[in-house]
Chimera marker file (.cmm) of the C-alpha trace (Angstrom):
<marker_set name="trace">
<marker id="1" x="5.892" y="91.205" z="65.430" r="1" g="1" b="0" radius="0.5"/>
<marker id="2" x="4.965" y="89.027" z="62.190" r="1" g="1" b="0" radius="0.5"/>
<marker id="3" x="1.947" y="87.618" z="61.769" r="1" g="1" b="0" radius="0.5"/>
<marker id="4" x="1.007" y="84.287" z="63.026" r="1" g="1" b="0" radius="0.5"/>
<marker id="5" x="-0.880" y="82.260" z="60.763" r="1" g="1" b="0" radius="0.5"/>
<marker id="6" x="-4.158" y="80.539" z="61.687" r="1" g="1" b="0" radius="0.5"/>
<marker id="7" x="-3.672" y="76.918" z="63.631" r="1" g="1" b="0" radius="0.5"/>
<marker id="8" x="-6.609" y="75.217" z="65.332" r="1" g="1" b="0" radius="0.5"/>
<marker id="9" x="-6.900" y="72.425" z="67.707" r="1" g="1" b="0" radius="0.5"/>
<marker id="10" x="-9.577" y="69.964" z="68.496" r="1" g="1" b="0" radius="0.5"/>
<marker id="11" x="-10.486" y="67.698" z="70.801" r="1" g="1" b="0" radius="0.5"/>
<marker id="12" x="-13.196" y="66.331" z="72.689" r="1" g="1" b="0" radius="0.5"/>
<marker id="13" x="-14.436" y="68.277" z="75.788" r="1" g="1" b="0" radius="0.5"/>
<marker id="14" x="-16.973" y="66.594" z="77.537" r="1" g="1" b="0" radius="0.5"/>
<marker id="15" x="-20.138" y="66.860" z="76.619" r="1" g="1" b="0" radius="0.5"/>
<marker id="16" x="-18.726" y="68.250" z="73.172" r="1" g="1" b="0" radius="0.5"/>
<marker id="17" x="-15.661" y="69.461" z="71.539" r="1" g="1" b="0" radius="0.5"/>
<marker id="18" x="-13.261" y="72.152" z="72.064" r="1" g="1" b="0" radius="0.5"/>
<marker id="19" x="-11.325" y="74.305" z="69.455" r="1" g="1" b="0" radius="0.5"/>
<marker id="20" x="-8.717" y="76.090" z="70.532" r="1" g="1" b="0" radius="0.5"/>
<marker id="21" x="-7.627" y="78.881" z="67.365" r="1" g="1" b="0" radius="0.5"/>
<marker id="22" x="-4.402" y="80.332" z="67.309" r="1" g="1" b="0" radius="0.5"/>
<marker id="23" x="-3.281" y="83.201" z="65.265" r="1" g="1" b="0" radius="0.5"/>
<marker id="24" x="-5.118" y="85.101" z="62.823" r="1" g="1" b="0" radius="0.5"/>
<marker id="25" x="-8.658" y="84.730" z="61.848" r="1" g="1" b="0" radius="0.5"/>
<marker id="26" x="-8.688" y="85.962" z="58.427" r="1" g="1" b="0" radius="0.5"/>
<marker id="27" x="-8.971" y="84.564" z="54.740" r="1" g="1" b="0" radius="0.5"/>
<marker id="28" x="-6.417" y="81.977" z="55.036" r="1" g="1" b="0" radius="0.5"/>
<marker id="29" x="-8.402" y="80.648" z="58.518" r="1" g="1" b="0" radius="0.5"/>
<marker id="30" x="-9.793" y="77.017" z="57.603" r="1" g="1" b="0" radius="0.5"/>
<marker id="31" x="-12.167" y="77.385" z="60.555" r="1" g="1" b="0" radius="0.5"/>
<marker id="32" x="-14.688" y="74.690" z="58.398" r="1" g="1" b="0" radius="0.5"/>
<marker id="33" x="-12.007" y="72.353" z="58.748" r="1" g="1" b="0" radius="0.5"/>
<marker id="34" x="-12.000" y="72.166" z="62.449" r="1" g="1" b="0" radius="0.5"/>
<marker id="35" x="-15.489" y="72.331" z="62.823" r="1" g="1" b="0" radius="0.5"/>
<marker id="36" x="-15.577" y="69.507" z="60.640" r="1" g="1" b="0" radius="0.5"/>
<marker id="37" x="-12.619" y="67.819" z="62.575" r="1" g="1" b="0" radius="0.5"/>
<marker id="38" x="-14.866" y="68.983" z="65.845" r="1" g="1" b="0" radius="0.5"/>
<marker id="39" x="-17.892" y="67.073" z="64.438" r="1" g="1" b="0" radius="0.5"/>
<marker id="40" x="-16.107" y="63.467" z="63.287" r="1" g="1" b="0" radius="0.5"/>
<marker id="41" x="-14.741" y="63.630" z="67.007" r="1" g="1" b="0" radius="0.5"/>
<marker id="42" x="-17.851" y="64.174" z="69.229" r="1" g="1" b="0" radius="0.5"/>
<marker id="43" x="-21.599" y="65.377" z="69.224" r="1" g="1" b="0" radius="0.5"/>
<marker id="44" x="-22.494" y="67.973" z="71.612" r="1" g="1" b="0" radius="0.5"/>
<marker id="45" x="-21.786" y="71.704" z="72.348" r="1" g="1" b="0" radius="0.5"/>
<marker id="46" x="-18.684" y="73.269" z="70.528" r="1" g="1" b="0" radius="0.5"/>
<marker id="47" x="-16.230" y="75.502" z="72.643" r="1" g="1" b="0" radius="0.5"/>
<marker id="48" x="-14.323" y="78.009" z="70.272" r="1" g="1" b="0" radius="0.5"/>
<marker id="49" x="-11.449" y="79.474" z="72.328" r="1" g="1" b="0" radius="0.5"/>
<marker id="50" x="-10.425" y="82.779" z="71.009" r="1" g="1" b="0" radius="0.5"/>
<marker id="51" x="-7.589" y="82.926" z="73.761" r="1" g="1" b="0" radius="0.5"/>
<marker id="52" x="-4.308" y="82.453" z="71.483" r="1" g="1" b="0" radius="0.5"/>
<marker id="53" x="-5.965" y="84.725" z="68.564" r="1" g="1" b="0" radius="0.5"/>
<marker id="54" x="-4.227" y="87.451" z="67.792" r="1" g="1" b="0" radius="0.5"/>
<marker id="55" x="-6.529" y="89.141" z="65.273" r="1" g="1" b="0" radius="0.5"/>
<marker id="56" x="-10.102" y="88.840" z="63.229" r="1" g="1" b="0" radius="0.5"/>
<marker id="57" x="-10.929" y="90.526" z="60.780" r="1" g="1" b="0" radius="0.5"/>
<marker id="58" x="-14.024" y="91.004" z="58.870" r="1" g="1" b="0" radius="0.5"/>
<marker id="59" x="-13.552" y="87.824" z="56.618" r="1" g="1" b="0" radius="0.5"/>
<marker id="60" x="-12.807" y="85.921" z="59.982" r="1" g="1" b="0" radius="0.5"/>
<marker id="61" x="-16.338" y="87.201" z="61.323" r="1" g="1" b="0" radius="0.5"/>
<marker id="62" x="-17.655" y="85.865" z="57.904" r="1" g="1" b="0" radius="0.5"/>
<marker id="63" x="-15.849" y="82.546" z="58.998" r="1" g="1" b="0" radius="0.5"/>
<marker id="64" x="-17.237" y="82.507" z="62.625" r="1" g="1" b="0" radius="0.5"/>
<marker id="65" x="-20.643" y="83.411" z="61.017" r="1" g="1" b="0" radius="0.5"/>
<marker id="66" x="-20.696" y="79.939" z="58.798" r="1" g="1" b="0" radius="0.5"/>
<marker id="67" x="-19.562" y="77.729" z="61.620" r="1" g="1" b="0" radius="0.5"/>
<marker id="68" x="-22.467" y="78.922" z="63.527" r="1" g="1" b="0" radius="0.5"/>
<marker id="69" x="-24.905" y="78.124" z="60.434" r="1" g="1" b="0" radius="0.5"/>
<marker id="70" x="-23.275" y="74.836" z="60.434" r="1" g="1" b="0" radius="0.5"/>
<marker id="71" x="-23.583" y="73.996" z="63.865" r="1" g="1" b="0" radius="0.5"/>
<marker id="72" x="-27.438" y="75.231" z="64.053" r="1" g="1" b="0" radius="0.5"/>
<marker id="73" x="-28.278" y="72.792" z="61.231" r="1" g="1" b="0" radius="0.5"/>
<marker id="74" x="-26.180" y="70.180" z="63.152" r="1" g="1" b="0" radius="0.5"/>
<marker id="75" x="-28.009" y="71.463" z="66.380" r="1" g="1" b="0" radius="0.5"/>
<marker id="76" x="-25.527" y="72.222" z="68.168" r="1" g="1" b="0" radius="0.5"/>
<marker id="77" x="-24.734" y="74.765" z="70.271" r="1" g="1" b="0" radius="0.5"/>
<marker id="78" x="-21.771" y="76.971" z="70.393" r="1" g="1" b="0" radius="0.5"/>
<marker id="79" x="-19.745" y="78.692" z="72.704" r="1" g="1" b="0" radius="0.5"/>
<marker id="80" x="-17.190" y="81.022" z="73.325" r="1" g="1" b="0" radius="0.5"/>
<marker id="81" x="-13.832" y="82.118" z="75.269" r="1" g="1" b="0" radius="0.5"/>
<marker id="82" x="-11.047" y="84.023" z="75.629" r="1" g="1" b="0" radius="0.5"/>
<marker id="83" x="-11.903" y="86.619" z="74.204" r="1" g="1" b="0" radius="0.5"/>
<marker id="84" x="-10.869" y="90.448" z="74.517" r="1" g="1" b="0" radius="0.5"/>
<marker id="85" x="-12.809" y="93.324" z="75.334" r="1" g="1" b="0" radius="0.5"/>
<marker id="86" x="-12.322" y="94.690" z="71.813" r="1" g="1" b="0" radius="0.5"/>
<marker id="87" x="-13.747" y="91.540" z="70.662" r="1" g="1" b="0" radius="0.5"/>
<marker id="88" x="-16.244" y="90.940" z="73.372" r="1" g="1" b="0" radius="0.5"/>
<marker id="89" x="-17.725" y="93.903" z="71.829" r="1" g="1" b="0" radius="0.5"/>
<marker id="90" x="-17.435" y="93.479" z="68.294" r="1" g="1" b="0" radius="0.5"/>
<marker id="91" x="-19.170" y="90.669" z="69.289" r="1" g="1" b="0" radius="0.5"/>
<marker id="92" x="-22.333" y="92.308" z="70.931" r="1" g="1" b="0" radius="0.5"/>
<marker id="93" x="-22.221" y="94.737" z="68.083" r="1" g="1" b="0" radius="0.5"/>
<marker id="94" x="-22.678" y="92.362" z="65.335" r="1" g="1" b="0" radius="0.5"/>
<marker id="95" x="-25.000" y="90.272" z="67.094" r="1" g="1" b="0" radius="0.5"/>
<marker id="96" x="-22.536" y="87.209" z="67.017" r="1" g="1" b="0" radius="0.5"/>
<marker id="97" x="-23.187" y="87.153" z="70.743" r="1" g="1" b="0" radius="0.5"/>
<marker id="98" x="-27.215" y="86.462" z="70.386" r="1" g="1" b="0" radius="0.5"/>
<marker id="99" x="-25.990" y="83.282" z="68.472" r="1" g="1" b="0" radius="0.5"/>
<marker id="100" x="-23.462" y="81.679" z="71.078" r="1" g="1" b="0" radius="0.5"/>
<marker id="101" x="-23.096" y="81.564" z="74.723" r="1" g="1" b="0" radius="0.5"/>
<marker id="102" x="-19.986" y="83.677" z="75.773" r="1" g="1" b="0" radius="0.5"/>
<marker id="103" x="-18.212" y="81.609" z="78.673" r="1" g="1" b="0" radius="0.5"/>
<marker id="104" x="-16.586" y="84.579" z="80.360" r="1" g="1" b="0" radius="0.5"/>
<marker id="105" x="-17.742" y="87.961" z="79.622" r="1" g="1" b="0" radius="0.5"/>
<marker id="106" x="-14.511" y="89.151" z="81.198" r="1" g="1" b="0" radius="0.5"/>
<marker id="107" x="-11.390" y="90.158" z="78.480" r="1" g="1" b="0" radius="0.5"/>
<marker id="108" x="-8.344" y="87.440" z="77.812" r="1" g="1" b="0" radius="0.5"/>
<marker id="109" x="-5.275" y="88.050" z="80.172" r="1" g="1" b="0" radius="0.5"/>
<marker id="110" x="-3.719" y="90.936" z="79.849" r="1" g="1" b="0" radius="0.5"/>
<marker id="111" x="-0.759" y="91.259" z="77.011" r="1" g="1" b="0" radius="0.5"/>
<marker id="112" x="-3.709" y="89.638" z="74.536" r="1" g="1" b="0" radius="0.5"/>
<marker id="113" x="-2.954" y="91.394" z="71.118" r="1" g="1" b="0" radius="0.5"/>
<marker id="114" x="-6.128" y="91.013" z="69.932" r="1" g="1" b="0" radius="0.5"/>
<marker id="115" x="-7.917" y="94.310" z="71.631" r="1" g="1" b="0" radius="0.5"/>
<marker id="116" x="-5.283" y="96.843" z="70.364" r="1" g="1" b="0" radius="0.5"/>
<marker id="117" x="-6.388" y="96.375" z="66.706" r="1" g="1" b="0" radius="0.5"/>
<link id1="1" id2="2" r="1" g="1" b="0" radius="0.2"/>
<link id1="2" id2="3" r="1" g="1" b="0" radius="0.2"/>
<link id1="3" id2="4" r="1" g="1" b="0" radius="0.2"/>
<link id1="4" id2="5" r="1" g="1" b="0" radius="0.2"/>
<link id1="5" id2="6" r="1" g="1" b="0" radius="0.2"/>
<link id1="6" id2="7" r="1" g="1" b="0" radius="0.2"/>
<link id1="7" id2="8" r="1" g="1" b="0" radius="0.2"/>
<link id1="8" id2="9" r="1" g="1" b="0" radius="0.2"/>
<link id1="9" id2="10" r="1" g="1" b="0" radius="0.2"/>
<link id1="10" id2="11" r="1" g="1" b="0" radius="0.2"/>
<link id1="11" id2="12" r="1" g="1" b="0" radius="0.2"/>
<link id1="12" id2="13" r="1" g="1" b="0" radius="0.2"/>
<link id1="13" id2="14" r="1" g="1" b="0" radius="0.2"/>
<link id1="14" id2="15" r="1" g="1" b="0" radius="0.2"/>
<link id1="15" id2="16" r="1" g="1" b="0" radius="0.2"/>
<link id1="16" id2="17" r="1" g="1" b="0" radius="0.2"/>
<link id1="17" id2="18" r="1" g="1" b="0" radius="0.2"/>
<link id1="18" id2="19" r="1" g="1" b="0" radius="0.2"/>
<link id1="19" id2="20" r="1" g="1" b="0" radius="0.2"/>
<link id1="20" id2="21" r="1" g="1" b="0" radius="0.2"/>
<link id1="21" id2="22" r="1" g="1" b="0" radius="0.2"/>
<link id1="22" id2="23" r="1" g="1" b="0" radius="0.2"/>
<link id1="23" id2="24" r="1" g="1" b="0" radius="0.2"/>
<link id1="24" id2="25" r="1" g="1" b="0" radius="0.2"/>
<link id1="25" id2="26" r="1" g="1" b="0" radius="0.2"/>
<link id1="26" id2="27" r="1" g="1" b="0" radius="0.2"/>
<link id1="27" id2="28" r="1" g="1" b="0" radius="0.2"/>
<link id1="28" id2="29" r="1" g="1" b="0" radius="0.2"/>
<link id1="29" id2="30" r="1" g="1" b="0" radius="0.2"/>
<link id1="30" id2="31" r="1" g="1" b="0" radius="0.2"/>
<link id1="31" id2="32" r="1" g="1" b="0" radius="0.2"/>
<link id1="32" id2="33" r="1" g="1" b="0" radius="0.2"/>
<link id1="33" id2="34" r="1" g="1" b="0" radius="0.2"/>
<link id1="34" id2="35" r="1" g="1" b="0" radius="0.2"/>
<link id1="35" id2="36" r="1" g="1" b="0" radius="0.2"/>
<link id1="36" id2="37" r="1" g="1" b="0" radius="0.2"/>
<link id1="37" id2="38" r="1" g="1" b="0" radius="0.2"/>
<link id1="38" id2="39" r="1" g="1" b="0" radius="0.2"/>
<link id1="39" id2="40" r="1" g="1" b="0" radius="0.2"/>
<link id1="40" id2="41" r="1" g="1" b="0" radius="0.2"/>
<link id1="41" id2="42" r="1" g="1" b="0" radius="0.2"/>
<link id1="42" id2="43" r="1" g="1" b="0" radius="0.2"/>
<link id1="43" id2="44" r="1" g="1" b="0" radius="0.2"/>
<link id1="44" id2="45" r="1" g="1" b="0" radius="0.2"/>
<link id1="45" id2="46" r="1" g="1" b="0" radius="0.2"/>
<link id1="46" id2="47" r="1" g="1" b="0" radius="0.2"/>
<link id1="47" id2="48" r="1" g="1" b="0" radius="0.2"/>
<link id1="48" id2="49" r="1" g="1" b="0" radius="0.2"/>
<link id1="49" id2="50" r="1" g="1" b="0" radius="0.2"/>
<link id1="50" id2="51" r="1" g="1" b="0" radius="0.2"/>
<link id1="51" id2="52" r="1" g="1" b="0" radius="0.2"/>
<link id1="52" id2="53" r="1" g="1" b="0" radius="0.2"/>
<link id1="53" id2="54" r="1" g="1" b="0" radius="0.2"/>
<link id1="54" id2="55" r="1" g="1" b="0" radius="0.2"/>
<link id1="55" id2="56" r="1" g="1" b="0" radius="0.2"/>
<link id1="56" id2="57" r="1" g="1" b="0" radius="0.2"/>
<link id1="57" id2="58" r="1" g="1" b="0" radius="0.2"/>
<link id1="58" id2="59" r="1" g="1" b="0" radius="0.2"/>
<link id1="59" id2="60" r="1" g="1" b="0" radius="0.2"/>
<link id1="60" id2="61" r="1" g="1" b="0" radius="0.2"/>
<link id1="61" id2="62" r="1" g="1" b="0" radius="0.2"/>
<link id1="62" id2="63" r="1" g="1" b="0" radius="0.2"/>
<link id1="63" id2="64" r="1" g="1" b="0" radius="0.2"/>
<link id1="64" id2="65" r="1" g="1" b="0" radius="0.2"/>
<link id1="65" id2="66" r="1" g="1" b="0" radius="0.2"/>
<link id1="66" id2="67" r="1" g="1" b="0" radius="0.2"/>
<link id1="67" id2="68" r="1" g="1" b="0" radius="0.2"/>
<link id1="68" id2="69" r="1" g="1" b="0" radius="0.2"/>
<link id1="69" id2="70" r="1" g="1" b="0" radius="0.2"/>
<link id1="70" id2="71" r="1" g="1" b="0" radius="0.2"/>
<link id1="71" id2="72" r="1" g="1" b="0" radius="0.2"/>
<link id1="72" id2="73" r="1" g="1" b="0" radius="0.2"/>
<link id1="73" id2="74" r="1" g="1" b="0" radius="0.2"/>
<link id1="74" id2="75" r="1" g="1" b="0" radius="0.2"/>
<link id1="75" id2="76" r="1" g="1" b="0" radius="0.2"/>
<link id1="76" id2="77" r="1" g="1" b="0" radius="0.2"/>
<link id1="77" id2="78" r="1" g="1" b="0" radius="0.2"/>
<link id1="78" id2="79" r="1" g="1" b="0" radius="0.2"/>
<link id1="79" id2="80" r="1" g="1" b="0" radius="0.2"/>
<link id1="80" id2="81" r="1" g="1" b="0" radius="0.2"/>
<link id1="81" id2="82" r="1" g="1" b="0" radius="0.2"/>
<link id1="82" id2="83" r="1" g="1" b="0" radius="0.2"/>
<link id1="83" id2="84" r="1" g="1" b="0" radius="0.2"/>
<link id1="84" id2="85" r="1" g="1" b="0" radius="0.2"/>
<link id1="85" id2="86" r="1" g="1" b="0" radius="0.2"/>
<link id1="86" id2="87" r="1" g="1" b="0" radius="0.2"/>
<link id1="87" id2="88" r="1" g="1" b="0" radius="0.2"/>
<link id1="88" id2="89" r="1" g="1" b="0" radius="0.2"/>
<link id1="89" id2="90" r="1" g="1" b="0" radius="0.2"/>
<link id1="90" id2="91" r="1" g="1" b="0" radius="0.2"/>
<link id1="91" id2="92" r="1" g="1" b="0" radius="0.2"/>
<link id1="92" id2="93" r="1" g="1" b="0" radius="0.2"/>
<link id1="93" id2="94" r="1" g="1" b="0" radius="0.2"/>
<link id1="94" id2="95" r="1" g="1" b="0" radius="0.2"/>
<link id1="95" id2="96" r="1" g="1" b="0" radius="0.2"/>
<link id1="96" id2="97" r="1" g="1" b="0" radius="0.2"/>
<link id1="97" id2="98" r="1" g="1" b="0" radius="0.2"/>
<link id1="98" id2="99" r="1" g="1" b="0" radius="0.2"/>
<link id1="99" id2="100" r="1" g="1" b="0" radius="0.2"/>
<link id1="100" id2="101" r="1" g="1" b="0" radius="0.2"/>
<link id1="101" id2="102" r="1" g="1" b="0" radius="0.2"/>
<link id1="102" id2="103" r="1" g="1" b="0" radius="0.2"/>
<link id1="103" id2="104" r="1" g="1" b="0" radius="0.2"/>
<link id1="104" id2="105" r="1" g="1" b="0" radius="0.2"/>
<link id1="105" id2="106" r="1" g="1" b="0" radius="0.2"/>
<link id1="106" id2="107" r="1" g="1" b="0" radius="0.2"/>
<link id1="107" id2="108" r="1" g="1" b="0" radius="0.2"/>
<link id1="108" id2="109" r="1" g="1" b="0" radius="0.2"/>
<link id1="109" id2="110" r="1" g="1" b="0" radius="0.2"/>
<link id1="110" id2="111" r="1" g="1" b="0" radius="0.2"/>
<link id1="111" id2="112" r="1" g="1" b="0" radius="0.2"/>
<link id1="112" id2="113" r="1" g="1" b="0" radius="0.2"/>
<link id1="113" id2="114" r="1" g="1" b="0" radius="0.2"/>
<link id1="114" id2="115" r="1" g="1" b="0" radius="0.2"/>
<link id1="115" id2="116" r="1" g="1" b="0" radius="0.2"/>
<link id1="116" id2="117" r="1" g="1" b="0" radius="0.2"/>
</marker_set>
């Protein structure tokens, strides 16, 4: 299957935003650009949903590691969801879970690409 290049969407989510990423999280991610599309919408907590990702790779981590120094200077916090078990503990392992609240601790649906890389 070809790779699907990184998409985001954002939109308010009560009491903050939601960004929904599709595709890869890599190099050619703009994940600064919706954050900053996140923050001209709506103050508050910032859901990332990992759901529709189909891989990250180290530079994506990089990329997940700015938006959360952005959002702690902008004090907000940041949460997380949809992610797989091979994330969910990528996650734990490089500490990116001390930094945001995951939503469900339970793996995205089954069929998820993202835990067989």
């Amino acid at each position: 299957m070809p790779a699907r290049p990184f998409e985001s969407e954002v939109s308010i989510a009560p009491p903050g935003v939601r960004i929904v990423l599709h595709g890869q999280l890599d190099r050619d991610a703009d994940l600064a650009a919706a954050y900053d599309r996140g923050r001209v919408l709506a103050g508050g907590p910032v859901e990332l949903d990992f759901g529709d990702v189909d891989y990250i790779n180290s530079t994506g981590i990089a990329l997940i590691v700015g938006l959360l120094a952005e959002a702690r200077r902008d004090g907000r916090p940041v949460l997380a969801r949809g992610l797989t078990e091979h994330y969910l503990e990528i996650f734990r392992i490089t500490r990116l879970a001390d930094f945001m609240t995951l939503l469900d601790e339970q793996p995205a649906p089954a069929g998820a690409e993202g835990g067989r890389r």
